[in-house]
N, C-alpha and C positions, 0 to 999 in steps of 0.2 A: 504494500500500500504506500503509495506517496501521498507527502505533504506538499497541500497547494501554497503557492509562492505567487504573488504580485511582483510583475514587472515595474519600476519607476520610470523607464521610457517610453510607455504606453498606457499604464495603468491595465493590463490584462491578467485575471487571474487564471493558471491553469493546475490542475489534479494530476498529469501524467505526463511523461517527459514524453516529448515527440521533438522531430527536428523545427518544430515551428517555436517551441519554449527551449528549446538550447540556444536558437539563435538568439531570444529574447532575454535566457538568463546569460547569454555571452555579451550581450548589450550591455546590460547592467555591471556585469562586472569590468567591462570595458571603461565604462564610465566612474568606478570608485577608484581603477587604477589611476584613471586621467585627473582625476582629481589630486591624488596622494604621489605619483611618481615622480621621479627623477626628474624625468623627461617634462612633465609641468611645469618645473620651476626655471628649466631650462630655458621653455620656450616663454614664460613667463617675464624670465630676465632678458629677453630680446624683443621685450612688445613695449614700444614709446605711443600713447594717447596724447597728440599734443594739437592743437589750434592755432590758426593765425588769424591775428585782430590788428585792426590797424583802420585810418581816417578812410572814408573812400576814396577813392581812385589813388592810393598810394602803392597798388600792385600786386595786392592780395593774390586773384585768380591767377593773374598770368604767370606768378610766382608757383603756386601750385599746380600749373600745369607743366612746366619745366622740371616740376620734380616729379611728375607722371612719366615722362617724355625720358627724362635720364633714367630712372626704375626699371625706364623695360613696361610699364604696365599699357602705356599708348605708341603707338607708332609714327607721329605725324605732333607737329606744334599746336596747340590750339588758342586761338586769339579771342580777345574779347569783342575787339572793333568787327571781326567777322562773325560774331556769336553760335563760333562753336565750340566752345570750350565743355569739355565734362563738368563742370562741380554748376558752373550757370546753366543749367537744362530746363527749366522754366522760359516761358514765351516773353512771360514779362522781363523777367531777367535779361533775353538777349536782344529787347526791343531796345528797352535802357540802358543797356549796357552794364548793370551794376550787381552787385549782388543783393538780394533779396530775405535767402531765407540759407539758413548755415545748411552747407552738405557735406555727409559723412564716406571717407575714402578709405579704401584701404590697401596698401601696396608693401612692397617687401626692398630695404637699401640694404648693403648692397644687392645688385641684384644676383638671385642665383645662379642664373642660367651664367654660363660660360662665354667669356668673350673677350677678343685681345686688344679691346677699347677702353682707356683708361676711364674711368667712372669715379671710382673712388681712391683715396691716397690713404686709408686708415691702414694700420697695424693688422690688425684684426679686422679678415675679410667676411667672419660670421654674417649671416644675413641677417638681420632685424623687422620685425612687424612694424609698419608703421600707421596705426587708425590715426588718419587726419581729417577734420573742421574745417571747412574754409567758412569761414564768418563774416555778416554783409558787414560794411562797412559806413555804413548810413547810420544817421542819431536816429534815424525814425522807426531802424527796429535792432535798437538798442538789446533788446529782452532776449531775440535769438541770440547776441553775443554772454549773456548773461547765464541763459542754463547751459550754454555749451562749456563756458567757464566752469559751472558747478562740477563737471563729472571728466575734466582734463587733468591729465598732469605735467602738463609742460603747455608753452606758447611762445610763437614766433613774432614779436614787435615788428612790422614793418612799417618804415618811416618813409617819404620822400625826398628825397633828397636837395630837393628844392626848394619845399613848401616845410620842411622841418618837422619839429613836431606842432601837431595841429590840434583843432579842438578834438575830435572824437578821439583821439591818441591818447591823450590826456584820461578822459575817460572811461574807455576800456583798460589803460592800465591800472587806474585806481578800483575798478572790478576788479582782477585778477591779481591783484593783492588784497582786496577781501576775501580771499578764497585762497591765498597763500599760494601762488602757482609759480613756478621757477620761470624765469622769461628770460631770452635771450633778443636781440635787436637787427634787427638788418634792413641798410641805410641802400634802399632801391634806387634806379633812376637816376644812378651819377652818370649816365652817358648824355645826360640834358643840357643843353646849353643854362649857365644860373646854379647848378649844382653846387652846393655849399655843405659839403663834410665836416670842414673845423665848425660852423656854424651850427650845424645841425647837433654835432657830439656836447655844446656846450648848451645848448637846449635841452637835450638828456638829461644834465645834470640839473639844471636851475628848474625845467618844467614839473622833469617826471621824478626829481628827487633822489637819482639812485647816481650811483657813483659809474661811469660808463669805463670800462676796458678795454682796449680795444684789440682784439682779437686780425680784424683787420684792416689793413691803410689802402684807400684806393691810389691805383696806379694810374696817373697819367704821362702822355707821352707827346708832348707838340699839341695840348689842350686835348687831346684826344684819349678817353677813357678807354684802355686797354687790358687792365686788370688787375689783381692788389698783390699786397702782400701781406704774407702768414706769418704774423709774428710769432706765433705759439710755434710752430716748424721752424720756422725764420727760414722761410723759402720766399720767391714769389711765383705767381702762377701768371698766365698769360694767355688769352682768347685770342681766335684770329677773327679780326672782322668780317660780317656777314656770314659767317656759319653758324650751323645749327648748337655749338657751346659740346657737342659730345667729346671731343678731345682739346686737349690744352697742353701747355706746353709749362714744365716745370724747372724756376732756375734756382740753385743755392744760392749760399750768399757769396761765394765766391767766383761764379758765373753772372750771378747781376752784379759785382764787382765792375767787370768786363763793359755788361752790356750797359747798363745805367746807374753810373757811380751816384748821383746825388739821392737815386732812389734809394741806393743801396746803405747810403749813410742813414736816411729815414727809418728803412727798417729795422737798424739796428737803432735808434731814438725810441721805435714805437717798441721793439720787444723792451728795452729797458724798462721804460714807463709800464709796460705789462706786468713785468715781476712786483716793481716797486710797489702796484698798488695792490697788487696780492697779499705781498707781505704786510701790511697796513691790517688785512683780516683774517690771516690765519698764520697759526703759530705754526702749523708744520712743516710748512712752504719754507718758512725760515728758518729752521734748523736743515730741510733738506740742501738750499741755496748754501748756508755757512758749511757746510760737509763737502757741497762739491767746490770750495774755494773762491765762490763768488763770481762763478764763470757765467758772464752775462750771455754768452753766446754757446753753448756746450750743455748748459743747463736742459737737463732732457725735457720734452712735451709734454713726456706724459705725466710729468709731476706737474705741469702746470694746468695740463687737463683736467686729471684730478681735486686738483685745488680748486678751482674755480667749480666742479662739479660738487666738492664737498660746501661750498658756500651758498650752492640754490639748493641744495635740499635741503640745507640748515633748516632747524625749526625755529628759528630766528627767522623775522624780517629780512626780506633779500637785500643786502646793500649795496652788489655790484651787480651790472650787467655786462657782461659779455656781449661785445660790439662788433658785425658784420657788415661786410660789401660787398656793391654787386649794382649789377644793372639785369634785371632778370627777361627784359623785351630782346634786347640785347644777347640773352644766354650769357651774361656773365655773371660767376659767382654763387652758381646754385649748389654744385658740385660739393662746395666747401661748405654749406650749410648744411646740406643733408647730414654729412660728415659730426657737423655737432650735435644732429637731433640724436646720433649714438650714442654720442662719446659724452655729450653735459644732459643731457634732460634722463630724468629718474624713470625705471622702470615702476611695474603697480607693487611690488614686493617693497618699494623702495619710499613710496609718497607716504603724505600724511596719514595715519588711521584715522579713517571716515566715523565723526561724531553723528552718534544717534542718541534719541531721547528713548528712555524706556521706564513706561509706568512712571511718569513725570520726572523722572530724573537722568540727568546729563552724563552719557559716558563714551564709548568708543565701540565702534563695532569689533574690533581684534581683541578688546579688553571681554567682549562677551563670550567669542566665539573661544578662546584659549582658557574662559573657566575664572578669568583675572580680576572682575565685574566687581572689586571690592567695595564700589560706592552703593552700587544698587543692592549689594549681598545684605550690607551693612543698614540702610535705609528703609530695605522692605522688609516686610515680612515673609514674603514668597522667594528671601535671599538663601535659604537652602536647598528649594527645590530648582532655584536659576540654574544651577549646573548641570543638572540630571536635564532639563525642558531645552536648553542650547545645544546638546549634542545631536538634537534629531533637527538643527536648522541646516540642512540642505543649501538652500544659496539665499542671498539678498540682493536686492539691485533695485536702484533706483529707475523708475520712466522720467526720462530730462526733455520728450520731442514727441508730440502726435503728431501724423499727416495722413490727410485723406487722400489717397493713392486713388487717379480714377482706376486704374488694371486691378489692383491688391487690394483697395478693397484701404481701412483703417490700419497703421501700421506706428507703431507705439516701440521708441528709443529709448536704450535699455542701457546703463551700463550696471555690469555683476562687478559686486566688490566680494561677494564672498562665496565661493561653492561654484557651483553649474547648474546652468538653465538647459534642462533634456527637453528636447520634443516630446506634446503633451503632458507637459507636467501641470500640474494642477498650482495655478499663484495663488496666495494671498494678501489682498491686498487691506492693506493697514491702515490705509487712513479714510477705505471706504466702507470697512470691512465686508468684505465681501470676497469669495472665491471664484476666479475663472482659470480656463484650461488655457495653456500655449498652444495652439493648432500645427503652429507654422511658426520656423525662426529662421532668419533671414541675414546675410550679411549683406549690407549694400557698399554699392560701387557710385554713388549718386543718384544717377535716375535708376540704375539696376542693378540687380538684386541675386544673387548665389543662395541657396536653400542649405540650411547646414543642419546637425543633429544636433548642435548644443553649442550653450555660449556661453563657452569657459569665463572664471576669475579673470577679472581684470579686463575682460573685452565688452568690444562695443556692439551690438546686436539691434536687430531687429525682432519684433514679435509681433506677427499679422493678428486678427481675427480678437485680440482683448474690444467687447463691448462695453466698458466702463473705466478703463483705467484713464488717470489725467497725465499732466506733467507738473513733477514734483509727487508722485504716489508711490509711495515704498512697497516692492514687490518681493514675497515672503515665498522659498520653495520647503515647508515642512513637513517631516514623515508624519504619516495620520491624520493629513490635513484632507477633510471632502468636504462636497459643496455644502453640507449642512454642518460640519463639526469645523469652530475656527482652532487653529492653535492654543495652546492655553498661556492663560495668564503668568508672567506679562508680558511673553511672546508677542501675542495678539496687537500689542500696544508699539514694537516698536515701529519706530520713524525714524528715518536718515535726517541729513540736515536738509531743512526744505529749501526750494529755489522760490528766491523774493521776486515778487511781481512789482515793475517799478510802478505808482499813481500813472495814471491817462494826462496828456497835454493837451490836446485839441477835440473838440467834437464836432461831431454834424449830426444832420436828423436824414434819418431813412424809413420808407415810407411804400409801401406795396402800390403798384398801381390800380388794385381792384380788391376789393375784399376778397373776393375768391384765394388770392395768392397771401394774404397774410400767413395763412397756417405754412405755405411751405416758406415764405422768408423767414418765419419764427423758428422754423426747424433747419433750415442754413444755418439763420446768426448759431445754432446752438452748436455746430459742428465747428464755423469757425471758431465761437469762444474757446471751444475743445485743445484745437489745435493753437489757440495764439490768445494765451490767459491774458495779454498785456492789452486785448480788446476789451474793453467793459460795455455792457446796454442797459439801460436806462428808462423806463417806462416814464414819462411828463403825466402827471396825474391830471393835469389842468387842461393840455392842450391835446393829450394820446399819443405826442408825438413819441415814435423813439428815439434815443440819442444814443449814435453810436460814438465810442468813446476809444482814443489810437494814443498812439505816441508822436505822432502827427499828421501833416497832408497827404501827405507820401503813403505811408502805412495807410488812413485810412480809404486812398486811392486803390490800392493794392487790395484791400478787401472790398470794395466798391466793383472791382474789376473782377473778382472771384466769384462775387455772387450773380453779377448779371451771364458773364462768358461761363465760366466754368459750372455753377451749380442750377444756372437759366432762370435764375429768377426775375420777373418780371415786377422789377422796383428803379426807386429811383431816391438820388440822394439831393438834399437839400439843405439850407440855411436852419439853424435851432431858431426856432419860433423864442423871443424874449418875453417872459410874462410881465407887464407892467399891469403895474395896480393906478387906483384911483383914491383920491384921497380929498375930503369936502373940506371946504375953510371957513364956515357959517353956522349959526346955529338955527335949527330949521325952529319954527314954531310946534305947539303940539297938535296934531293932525288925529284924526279920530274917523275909523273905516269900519264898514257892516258889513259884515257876507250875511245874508237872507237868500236861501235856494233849497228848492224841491228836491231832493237825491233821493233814488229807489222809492217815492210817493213819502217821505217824510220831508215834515219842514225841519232846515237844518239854520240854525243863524246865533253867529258871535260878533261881539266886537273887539277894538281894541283901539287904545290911545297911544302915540307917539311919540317923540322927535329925537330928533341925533344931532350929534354935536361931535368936533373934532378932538381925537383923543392926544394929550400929549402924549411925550413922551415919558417914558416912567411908570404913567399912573395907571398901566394896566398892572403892574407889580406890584404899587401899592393898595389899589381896592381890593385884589383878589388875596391879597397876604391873611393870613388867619386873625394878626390881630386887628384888623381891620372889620371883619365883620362880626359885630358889638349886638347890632340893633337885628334882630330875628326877625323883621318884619321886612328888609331890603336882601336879595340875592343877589349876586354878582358873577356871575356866567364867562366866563373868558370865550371868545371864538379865534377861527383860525386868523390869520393875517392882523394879529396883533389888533381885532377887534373887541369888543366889550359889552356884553348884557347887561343893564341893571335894571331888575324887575322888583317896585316898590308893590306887598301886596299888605296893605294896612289891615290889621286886623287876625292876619293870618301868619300862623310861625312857618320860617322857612326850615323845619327841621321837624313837623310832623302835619304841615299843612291845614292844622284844626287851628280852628276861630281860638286868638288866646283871650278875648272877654269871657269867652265859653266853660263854665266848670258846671259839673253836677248839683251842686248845691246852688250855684247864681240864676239858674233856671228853675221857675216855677208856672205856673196856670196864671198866678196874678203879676210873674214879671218875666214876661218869653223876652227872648232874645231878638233883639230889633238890629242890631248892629252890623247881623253879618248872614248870608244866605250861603247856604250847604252847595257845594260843589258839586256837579252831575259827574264829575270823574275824580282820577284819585290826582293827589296831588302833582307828584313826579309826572304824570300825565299830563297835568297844566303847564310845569315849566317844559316841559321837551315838546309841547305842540309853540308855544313860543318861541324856543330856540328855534325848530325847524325854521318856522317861517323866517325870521329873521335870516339866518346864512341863506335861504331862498332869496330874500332882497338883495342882500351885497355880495348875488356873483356876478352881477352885471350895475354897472355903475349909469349914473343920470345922465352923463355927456357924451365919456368916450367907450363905453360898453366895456370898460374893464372893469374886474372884481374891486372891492372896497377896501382898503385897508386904514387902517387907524382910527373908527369908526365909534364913540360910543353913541348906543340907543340907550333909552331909557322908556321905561314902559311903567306909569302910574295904572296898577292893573285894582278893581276893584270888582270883586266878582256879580255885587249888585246889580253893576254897570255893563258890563262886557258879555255875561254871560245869562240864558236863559236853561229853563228844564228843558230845551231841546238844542242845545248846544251839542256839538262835537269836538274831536279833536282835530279834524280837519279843517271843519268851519272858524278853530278857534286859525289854527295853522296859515288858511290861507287870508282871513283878517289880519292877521299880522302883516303877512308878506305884501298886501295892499297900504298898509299904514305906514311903515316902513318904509314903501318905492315914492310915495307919497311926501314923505317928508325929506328925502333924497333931494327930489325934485325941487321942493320947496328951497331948500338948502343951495341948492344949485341953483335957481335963480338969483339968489342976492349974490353969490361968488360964484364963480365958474372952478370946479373941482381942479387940483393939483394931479398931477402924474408923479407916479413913481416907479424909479424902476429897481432891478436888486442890483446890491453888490456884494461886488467877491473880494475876499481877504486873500489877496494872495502872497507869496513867497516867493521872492526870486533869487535866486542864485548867480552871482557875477564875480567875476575881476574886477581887483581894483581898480585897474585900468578904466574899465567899462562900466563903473559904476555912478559917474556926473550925469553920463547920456542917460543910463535906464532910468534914474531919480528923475530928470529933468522930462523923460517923454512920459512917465506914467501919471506924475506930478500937472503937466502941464497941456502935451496931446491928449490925454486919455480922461484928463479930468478927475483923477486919484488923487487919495492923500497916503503921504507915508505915515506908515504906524510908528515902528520902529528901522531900526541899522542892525545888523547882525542879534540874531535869535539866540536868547543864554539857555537854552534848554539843557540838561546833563548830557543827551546825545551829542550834538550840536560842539561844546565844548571838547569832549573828549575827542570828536571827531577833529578840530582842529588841534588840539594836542599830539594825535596820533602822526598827521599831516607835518605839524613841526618838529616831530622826534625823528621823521623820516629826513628833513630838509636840510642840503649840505648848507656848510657855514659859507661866508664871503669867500674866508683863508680857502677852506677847501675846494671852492669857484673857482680860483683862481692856478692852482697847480694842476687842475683837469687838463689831459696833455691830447692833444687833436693837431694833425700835418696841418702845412699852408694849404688854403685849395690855389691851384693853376694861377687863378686872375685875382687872387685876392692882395688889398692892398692895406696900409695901415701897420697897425703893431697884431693881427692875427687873428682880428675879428671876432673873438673870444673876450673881449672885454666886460664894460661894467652894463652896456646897453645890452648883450646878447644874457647877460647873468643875473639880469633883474629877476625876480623871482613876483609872480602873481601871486597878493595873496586874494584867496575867496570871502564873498561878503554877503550878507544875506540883508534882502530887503524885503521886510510887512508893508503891504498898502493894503487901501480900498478903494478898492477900481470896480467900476460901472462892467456890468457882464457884457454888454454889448461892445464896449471897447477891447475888453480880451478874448471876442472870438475872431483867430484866425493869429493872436498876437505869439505867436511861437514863431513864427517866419520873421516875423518884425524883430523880434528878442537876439533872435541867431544873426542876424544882419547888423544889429548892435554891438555884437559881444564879440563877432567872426565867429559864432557858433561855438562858443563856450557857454553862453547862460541857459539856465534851465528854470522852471518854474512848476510850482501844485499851486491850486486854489482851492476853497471849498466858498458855499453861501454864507454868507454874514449877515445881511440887513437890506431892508427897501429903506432909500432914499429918497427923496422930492427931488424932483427935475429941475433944473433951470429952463427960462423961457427958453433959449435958445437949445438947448437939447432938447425939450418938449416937442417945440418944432421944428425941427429934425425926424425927431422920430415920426409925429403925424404925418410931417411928409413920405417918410419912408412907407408906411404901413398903407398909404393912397397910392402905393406907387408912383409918384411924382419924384422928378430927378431934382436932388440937393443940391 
């Protein structure tokens, strides 16, 4: 008799060995070996995750596709200006030219296959995995550069070489030091006429705060960019123009002696300054340097390799970067960066241990998975059953990327930090709890896709067919986990570090062209929000409108253009509708209205007494405060838009509705009660047929049909008066809301009602530099006031403390060592103008929402695309005449 055994690569149970369960239990055991052998760690210690982030158009793609092209993985160059490069394969992408949405690669340096084409110059010709990012480069989808960051472990800074470091540079490298990612720099597009190296390396240092190395110096030759040199080798290398970059020609230093002495003096200036600043960070450098006799030129690579390799995985702050070149249009200079994504960027054995939260408390995923979990052991109570429940976690991995594949169907970006994802495993996931199966795992290539069995520790994968996973959802592979049993506690609980969604900058309104098509626009937006959390939608309670919500124009063009091409929806996008309110300056007289009508054959008839008056400011807080209401015979009702009820009902408590002349003993045959007549409904019934009516009057205002704001009525209600034994609540209901429009009106003849419209408190984010113009256009164009200057909140602080614990001093500004470039003139253009250092400053206003739509184009244009801003709703304001009419004009459609 056998015992039946479940496969974990299929979930199938079988009772008797046939050749269909040996091959499924040689699966399984194929898969425990792959997990635990040799051979895993191996290939483990040859796999680099690394991205490149950079401004746009500083060279990203075509930089990636040169390292396609030298790999071996494409056969032919591919350009962006002809849009056909792999990683851009989106329409939109090669319409524009630019990159859009980050694409996942995966190729192998050096390459294995055989070939007597020099490729690579390392030691060690092991081939290496390399899962590469290429990430857009646009502020408008910032958020793709953001989760791809979360699940890298290495990135490639490229810079322009002309244009320096820029705004978005600036910005993505301050992400990918939130996330602690080793980053190395390579200074593109020195074949440009303007091309400024010493310029750009002292910008490194003053912009991006880190100390820059330079690894290497471009070589020019009669102005003409022909290739660098290898301080770390102390070689220089040489491209021949117009060719495809696959061979080069490599000289010592005592054949660039020969060929070009003055370059040759440089390189040996730029290896000095290379050791020197090593030793500045690491003690070992410096005992290996004093051992070899201080031989600036002899001094092996590979100790300097090292060094510099033991400094970005520091768990420290990185403080230097390691500085490349190259002109990659050109084919120069790719060769020798590949070369470093080897030799300096850490493999996944080697990066941070990935912090997770578990059962609310803070610790590490390796600390769980090894039994080590002393915080939570310590903390919880379920801390001795934590080690026995961790041995049957199977794998972890975060989804950092959904896209809706029209071929595949949903396909959900996975990286495993722990174990192996098998085909059909069953996930769980954590933060929705809920369990689904992996159908299908996938490696992609960009737009295409390889089907694999499993996707090992440490790799980047694909997983088709998940119905509910997000991005940012921690996916759980545990033994004993089915669709109805979750893992147990506090399993169940854990969560990776989640990826922050940055606030929305721009909106617009989107709008179905027929009711028919709403349900499927509403069932788009929801596929888009899926895939691109950095969308938000918004339902206008007032107006219906939706308001779709981006990172800006651009983004939300890009999802404007998905949903009509791509998903066919028949919508269209438009301006946000502004709600302005209406607001009376008069005091109306007391107005007094009768409903008398027949309903269903009964007579139905109420009255009610009037008027309104304008409410200041303030005094809806102080009548509605508790100790404010003293007198039990006056109610004080608050409404929306900072409106105000006060309903005097004499005679009557407002806290049980009964007559207060009224006691049991005060009533006799020879002294009935004269003063006050029994209410045909209950109390609570009187006042909420009076609210209704009321907010019924002030959603449409006397003059210009906007809702009411600031608004108090007053209703002297006595029931002798207003009310009959055939009164209703609705009669009582729509007498109001006649008494009410009534005295509006009245109001509105002596003064012509105010406009108001809302505003936003916003935040802005700038340079110093840039901070007279923002003050002065928001101040001045826009009609704002500034709140405050830089925001003390304990974030906010810390965050610029962190900023200046990173920031070189002047002294150290000053000894940053960068060659001359070709046409440079002066003392080396590294001075005190290139070393200025921006500091950031934060600006409160309150600005009119109609002036900050659209004002994210305008802010970038101010700042060169370094400011940034959030707002939320703050307050309605009173219009000035001449914004008043402005906007009436606007709303007629007549041209301003």
């Amino acid at each position: 008799m056998h015992s039946a055994w479940v496969c974990r690569a299929c979930r199938r149970t079988s009772g008797e060995v046939t050749w269909q369960s040996v091959r499924h239990f040689s699966h399984q055991v194929t898969l425990k070996q792959a997990v635990s052998s040799p051979a895993r760690d191996v290939a483990l210690r040859r796999t680099r995750n690394i991205g490149i982030i950079a401004h746009i158009d500083a060279g990203k793609t075509t930089t990636t596709e040169r390292m396609l092209y030298y790999s071996g993985f494409t056969r032919r160059l591919g350009n962006v200006d002809e849009g056909d490069t792999i990683t851009d394969f989106l329409p939109a992408e090669r319409a524009r030219g630019i990159t859009i949405q980050s694409a996942a690669i995966t190729f192998h340096w050096p390459p294995s296959s055989d070939s007597n084409v020099i490729t690579s110059l390392l030691s060690d010709k092991a081939s290496h995995t390399v899962n590469l990012i290429d990430t857009p480069g646009h502020a408008d989808f910032t958020f793709e550069v953001i989760r791809s960051l979360r699940i890298l472990d290495g990135a490639i800074c490229i810079l322009d070489g002309v244009a320096g470091v820029e705004a978005q540079t600036e910005k993505v490298w301050t992400q990918a030091s939130n996330y602690r990612i080793p980053r190395i720099i390579y200074v593109n597009k020195l074949d440009r006429d303007g091309a400024a190296f010493n310029r750009t390396v002292h910008e490194i240092a003053s912009r991006l705060h880190t100390w820059p190395v330079l690894c290497h110096v471009p070589w020019w030759k009669d102005g003409v960019f022909m290739g660098v040199g290898d301080a770390v080798n102390f070689r220089a290398l040489s491209w021949e123009s117009g060719g495809d970059g696959r061979t080069f020609q490599v000289f010592d230093i005592q054949q660039l002696d020969q060929k070009d002495p003055n370059f040759a003096t440089e390189l040996r200036a730029a290896r000095t300054a290379l050791i020197e600043a090593l030793t500045e960070y690491d003690e070992t450098i410096v005992e290996e340097f004093l051992e070899s006799d201080e031989d600036w030129e002899g001094f092996p690579a590979d100790k300097i390799n090292a060094c510099m390799r033991r400094l970005l995985v520091s768990d420290e702050a990185q403080q230097i970067t390691p500085v490349y070149a190259g002109a990659s249009f050109r084919n120069i200079g790719v060769q020798p960066l590949l070369d470093a994504i080897n030799v300096l960027f850490p493999s996944p054995l080697e990066t941070h241990d990935p912090k997770i939260s578990l059962d609310n408390q803070q610790s590490t995923l390796g600390a769980l998975v090894t039994g080590k979990n002393q915080t939570i052991q310590s903390a919880s109570k379920k801390g001795p059953q934590l080690a026995l429940v961790s041995k049957n976690l199977e794998a972890c991995a975060l989804a950092f990327k959904v896209v809706n594949d029209p071929k595949r169907g949903v396909l959900v970006y996975v990286r495993v930090y722990s174990g192996a994802i098998a085909r059909n495993a069953l996930l769980y996931n954590t933060n929705l709890s809920l369990a689904e199966r992996a159908p299908r795992l996938l490696r992609m290539y960009a737009s295409e896709a390889q089907e694999v069995q499993s996707i090992d520790e440490g790799q980047i994968g694909v997983i088709a067919g998940l119905k509910h996973a997000r991005t940012g959802d921690t996916l759980l592979v545990y033994h004993g986990t089915s669709a109805k049993h979750a893992p147990p506690s506090p399993i169940n609980t854990l969560q990776l570090q989640p990826i922050v969604v940055p606030p929305p900058l721009f909106y617009t309104a989107v709008e179905p062209n027929s009711l028919s098509e709403e349900k499927h626009l509403n069932e788009t937006i929801a596929l888009l929000l899926r895939e691109d959390p950095s969308l938000q939608v918004t339902v206008d309670a007032e107006s219906g409108q939706t308001h779709l919500a981006g990172m800006g124009e651009l983004h939300l063009e890009i999802a404007r253009d998905r949903l009509i091409q791509d998903f066919k929806v028949k919508a269209r996008m438009g301006k946000i509708e502004i709600g302005y309110r209406e607001a009376i300056q008069a005091v109306s007289p007391d107005v007094t209205q009768t409903f008398s009508r027949d309903v269903a054959g009964k007579q139905s008839e109420a009255s009610c007494t009037t008027s309104v008056a304008p409410l200041e400011e303030g005094a809806l807080a102080t009548l509605t405060a508790p100790e404010a209401s003293e007198d039990e015979q006056v109610s004080h009702i608050p409404l929306p838009d900072n409106n105000l009820l006060t309903i005097t009902h004499t005679g009557l408590s407002s806290a049980t509705g009964r007559p207060i002349s009224t006691t049991p003993a005060a009533i006799t045959p020879d002294n009935p009660d004269t003063t006050t007549t029994p209410l045909p409904f209950p109390f609570s019934t009187l006042l909420t047929a009076l609210t209704h009516g009321c907010s019924a009057a002030l959603a449409r205002g006397p003059t210009h049909l906007f809702p009411l704001h600031s608004t108090h009525i007053t209703i002297p209600f006595s029931a002798a008066t207003h009310l009959t034994p055939s009164s209703t609540p609705a009669a009582l209901t729509t007498a109001t809301r006649q008494a009410v429009r009534a005295a509006l009106d009245a109001s509105a003849a002596q003064h012509t009602p105010a406009m108001m419209e809302p505003v936003m408190l916003a935040t802005v984010a700038v340079d110093e530099a840039s901070l007279g113009a923002v003050v002065h256009d928001l101040s001045s164009a826009r009609g704002g006031a500034v709140v405050s200057l830089d925001a003390d909140s304990a974030a906010d602080v810390a965050s610029q403390q962190a900023v200046q614990a990173r920031r070189l001093s002047p002294q150290q500004l000053g000894r940053v060592y960068a060659p001359r470039d070709p046409f440079q003139s002066g003392d080396g253009g590294g001075g005190a103008q290139e070393q200025r250092v921006s500091v950031q400053r934060q600006i409160r206003a309150r600005v009119p929402l109609k002036e900050m739509v659209g004002y994210l184009k305008h802010l970038r244009s101010l700042t060169g695309g370094r400011g940034t801003f959030v707002m939320s709703v703050d307050r309605f304001e009173r219009m000035s005449a001449q914004r008043m009419k402005a906007a009436l004009a606007e709303l007629r459609g007549d041209v301003v």
